[in-house]
N, C-alpha and C positions, 0 to 999 in steps of 0.2 A: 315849531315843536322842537324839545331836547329831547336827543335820544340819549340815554346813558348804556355802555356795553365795555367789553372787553375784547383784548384780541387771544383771539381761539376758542376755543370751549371746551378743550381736552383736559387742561391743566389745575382746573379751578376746584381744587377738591372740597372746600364750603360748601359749591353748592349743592354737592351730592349725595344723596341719605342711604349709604349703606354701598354695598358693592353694585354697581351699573355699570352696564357694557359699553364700553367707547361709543357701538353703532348708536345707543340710547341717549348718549350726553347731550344731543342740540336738542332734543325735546326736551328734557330737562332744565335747561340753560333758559331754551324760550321760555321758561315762568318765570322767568325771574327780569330777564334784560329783552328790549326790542331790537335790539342790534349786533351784532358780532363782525370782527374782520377774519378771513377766510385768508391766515396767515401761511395755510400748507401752499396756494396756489404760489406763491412766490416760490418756494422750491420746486415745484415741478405744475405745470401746467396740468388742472385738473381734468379728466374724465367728465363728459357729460354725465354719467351717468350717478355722479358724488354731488351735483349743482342739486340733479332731480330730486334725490332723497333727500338732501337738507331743504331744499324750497318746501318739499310733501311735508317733512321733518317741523318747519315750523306756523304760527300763524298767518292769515292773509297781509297783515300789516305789519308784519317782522321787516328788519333792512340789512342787508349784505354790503358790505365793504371790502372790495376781492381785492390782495395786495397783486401788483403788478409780479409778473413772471422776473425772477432777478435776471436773467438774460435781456430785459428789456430796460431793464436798468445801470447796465453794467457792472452787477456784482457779480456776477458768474465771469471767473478766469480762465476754464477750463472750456472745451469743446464744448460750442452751442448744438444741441442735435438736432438743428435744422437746417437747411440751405440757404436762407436769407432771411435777412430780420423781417423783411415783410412778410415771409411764411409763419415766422417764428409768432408776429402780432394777428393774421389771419386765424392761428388755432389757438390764442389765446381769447378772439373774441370770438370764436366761435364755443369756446368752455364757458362763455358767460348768457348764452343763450338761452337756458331755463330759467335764470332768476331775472334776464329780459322779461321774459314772457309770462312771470307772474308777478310781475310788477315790486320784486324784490331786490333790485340793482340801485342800493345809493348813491354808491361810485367804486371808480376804478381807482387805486392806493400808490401813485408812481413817488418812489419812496428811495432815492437817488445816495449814494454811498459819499463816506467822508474826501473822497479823492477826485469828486465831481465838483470843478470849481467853477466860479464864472467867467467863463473867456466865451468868444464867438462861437465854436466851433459846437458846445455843448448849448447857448440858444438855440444853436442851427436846430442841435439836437430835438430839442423840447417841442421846436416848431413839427417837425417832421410827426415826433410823437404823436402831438396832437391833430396831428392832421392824419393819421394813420388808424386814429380812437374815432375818427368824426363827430357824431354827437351824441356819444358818449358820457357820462360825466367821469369827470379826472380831476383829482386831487393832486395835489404835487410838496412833497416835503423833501426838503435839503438838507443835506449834512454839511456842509463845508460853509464856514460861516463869512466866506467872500460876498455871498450874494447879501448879505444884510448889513456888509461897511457901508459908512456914511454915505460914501461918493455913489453907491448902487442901488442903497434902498430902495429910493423912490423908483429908480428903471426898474426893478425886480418887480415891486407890486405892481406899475402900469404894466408890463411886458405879461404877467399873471394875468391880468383883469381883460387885456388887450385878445388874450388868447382863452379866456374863460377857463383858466383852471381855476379849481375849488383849491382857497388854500388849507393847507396843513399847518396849523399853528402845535406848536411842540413847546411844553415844558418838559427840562431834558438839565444833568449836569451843564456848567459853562467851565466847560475844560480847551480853551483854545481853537482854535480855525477845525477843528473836529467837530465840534457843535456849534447850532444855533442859539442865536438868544429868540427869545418869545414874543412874537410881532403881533398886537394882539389889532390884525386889519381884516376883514371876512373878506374883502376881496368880490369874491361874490354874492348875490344879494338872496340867492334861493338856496344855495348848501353853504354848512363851513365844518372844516374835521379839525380837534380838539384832542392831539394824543399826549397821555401822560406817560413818561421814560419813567420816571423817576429823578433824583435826584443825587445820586453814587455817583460823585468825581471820581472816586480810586476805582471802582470797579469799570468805569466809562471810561478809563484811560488805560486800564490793564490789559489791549487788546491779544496780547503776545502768549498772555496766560491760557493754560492749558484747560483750565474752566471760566473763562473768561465770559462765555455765554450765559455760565451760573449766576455770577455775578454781577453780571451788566445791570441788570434792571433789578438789583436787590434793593430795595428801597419805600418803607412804611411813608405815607403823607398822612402829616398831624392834621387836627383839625383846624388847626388854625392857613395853612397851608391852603388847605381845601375850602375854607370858609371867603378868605379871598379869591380863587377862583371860583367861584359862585357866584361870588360880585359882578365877576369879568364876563363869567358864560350870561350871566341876566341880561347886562347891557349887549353883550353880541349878538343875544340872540330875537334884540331889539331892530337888527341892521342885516341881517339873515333867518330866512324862514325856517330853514331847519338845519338845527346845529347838532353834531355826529359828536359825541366826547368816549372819546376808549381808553382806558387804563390799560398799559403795558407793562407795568411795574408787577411783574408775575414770577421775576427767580425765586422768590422765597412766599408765594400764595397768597402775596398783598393785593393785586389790581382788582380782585371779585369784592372785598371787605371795603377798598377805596371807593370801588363805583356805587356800591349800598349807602355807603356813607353821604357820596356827593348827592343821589338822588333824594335824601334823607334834606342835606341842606337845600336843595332846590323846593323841596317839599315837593313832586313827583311819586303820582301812584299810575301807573301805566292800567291801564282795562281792558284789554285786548293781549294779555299774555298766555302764553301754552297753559293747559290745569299743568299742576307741580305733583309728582308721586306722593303717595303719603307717607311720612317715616314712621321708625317705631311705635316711637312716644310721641 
């Protein structure tokens, strides 16, 4: 199956008909898309009690993609408020406990920063990880474009396959050892995750800028853009049974309009979505 979504559900103001309350946005959201990534949990490891209302929040067959705690990825510089990273990863899977338990856990989002490169010390890392996840599913996307030179590729995918993460294939600017290019390998044979950045070089390179976050993922895909990924998601999703595709490209309210669009070129009607409020007119 494709699942077609977005990351978050706060931002997407398309798909909402009139003034609605943030607590209301994921029932709303669920009429429209089966999937969402749960991008607050990377800022702060969420409350059981925020899993419970979005799982109640949406249908039986909706899917969560919770992004990793950035303390568990090394994006957080500052004081970790835990004692040890094993504590740090015990109450992070312990926040994934209700969408365990209604069978709404696609996977876990391990989403590794530009300054994460490949040498020893950072497999060590990954191994650890995953052995600290057990059997969990975990996705694993890279920013530092070491792990995709010639002389690595091939270690990088076997090292991935070897240790069952779900890869992260990214279409993203190609701005230098900052970015990835777009490996298009599922890696593994039951998930694969599909996120689109956009394609803003200036804004993907401007990290110093003071709205640097506005701008990062400012970026419309034409249809022609999107017509060949179609091509790509069809045949992947020939080599993996269920393929997660999220539009990220949300500074200026493009990723909800994108993912319409792609499920449009998949030809995808989902039947099992939330009912959708009724508007106005």
């Amino acid at each position: 199956m494709i699942y077609v979504g977005v990351t978050g559900w706060g931002d997407h103001d398309s798909l909402y008909p009139g003034p609605i309350s943030p607590r209301d946005k994921l029932k709303e959201y669920a009429g429209h898309f089966p999937t969402v990534e749960v991008d607050t949990a990377f800022y702060a490891i969420q409350p059981k009690r925020n899993a419970v209302k979005w799982v109640h929040d949406t249908p039986s067959s909706f899917q969560f993609i919770v992004k990793a705690y950035q303390g568990m990825t090394g994006h957080q510089r500052g004081e970790i408020p835990f004692a040890t990273k094993k504590e740090m990863f015990q109450a992070f899977k312990e926040s994934l406990e209700p969408y365990i338990e209604a069978n709404k856990l696609a996977m876990v989002l391990f989403q590794f920063p530009p300054w994460f490169d490949c040498k020893r010390e950072n497999v060590e890392y990954l191994r650890w990880c995953k052995q600290e996840m057990g059997d969990l599913p975990c996705a694993l996307e890279f920013r530092h474009q070491s792990w995709f030179l010639p002389r690595y590729l091939k270690q990088t995918l076997d090292f991935m396959k070897e240790e069952k993460w779900i890869h992260s294939i990214c279409d993203e600017p190609q701005s230098g050892e900052g970015s990835i290019p777009t490996i298009l390998e599922p890696i593994n044979s039951e998930k694969l995750l599909i996120r689109f950045h956009g394609r803003n070089v200036h804004g993907w390179q401007k990290r110093q800028a003071e709205n640097w976050r506005e701008v990062r993922y400012l970026y419309r895909y034409n249809q022609q853009e999107l017509k060949e990924w179609a091509d790509s998601i069809r045949k992947l999703a020939k080599e993996s049974n269920n393929v997660y595709v999220l539009f990220n490209n949300n500074s200026g309210g493009d990723a909800a309009d994108n993912a319409k669009e792609m499920m449009n070129l998949l030809d995808i009607e989902y039947e099992d979505l939330a009912p959708r409020q009724l508007g106005l007119f």
